[in-house]
N, C-alpha and C positions, 0 to 999 in steps of 0.2 A: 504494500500500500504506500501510495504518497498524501504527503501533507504540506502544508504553506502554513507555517506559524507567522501570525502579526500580536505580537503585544500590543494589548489596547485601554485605552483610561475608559472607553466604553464601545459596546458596537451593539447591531441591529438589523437584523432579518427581515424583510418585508414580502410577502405574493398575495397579491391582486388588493394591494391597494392596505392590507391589513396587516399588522404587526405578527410576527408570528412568535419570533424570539427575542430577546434583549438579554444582555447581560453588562455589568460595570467591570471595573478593572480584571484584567486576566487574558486571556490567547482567543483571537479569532482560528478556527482552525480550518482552515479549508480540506477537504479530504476526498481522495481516489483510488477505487480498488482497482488493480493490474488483473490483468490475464494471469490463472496461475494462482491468485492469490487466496488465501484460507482463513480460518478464526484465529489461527496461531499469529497472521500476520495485523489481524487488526489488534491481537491482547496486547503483542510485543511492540506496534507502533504507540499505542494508548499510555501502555507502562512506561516508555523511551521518553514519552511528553510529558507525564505528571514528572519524575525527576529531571528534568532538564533544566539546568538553572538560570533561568534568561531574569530574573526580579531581582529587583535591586535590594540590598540586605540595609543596616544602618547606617552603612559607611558610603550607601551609593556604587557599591558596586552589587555587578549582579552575579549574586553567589545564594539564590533563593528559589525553590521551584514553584509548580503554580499552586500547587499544596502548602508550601511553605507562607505563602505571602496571602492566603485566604480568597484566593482569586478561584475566577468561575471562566468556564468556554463556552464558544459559541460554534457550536459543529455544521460546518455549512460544506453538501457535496459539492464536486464540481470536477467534473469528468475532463475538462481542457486542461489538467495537470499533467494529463498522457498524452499529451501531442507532439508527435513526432515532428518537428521544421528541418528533416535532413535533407527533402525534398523539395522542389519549388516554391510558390507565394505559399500554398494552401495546408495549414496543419491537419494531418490524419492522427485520427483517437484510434485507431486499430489493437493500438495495446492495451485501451482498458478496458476491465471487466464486463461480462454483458450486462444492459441494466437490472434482470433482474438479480445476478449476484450482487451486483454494484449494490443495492440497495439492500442487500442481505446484510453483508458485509459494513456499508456503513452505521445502519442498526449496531452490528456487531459491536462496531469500535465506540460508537455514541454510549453505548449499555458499559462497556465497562471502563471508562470516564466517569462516570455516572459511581460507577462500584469500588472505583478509586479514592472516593470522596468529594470529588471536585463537581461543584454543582454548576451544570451545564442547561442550556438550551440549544433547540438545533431549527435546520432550515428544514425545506421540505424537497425530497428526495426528489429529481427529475422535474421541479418547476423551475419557471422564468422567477430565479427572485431577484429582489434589489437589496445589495448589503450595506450599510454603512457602518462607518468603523471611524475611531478617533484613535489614530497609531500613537504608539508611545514609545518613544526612542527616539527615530524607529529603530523597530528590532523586526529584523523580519527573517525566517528560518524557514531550509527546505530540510524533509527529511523525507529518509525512502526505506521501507522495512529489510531491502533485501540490501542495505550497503551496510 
């Protein structure tokens, strides 16, 4: 699985017009399951994210995870994190998951975020949403279950 971490002072979920998700300080996490990929991979991306230390401690440096610093996610899918540009203008998603693993899978990782302790909200699986976020940093991190 891939993910796009943005630390954020706040962010926000929107489809057709309605709020769906919000949360304040803590990780937007954008998230795509690969071809190939299983429950092992969204437990071991989920678990790599709660201890990651991207939060700033008391000295302002960031040596806190998103457990440590009382922070919350916002798990928003988003399938264009598998896009091949090795070819021409036009990105191919050929590598990720089909939607309905995709969205097996994203449950997957959303549920144990959730079971991790970090209190989360999410987007909504294979809609048009619109997100808004207020970066903090910025800090922004890619991460991929299988590096």
């Amino acid at each position: 699985m891939r993910a796009l971490l943005q630390r954020v002072s706040d962010a926000s979920v929107t489809v057709d017009h309605e709020m769906i998700g919000k949360i304040g300080p803590g990780l937007l996490i954008l998230v795509c399951a690969m071809q190939g990929d299983d429950e092992a991979d969204a437990e071991k991306l989920a678990a790599k994210i709660a201890k990651l230390r991207i939060f700033k401690d008391e000295e302002g440096r960031m040596n806190r995870s998103i457990i440590d610093s009382g922070g919350s996610a916002l798990i928003v899918s988003q399938f264009t994190l598998a896009a091949d540009t090795s070819r021409g203008n036009r990105p191919g998603f050929s590598t990720a998951a089909a939607p309905q693993e995709g969205e097996r899978l994203y449950e997957c990782f959303a549920d144990r975020i959730s079971q991790l302790g970090i209190p989360m909200a999410k987007g909504r699986f294979g809609a048009d949403m619109k997100v808004a976020l207020t970066n903090d940093g910025p800090v922004t991190i890619w991460m991929d279950s299988n590096a």
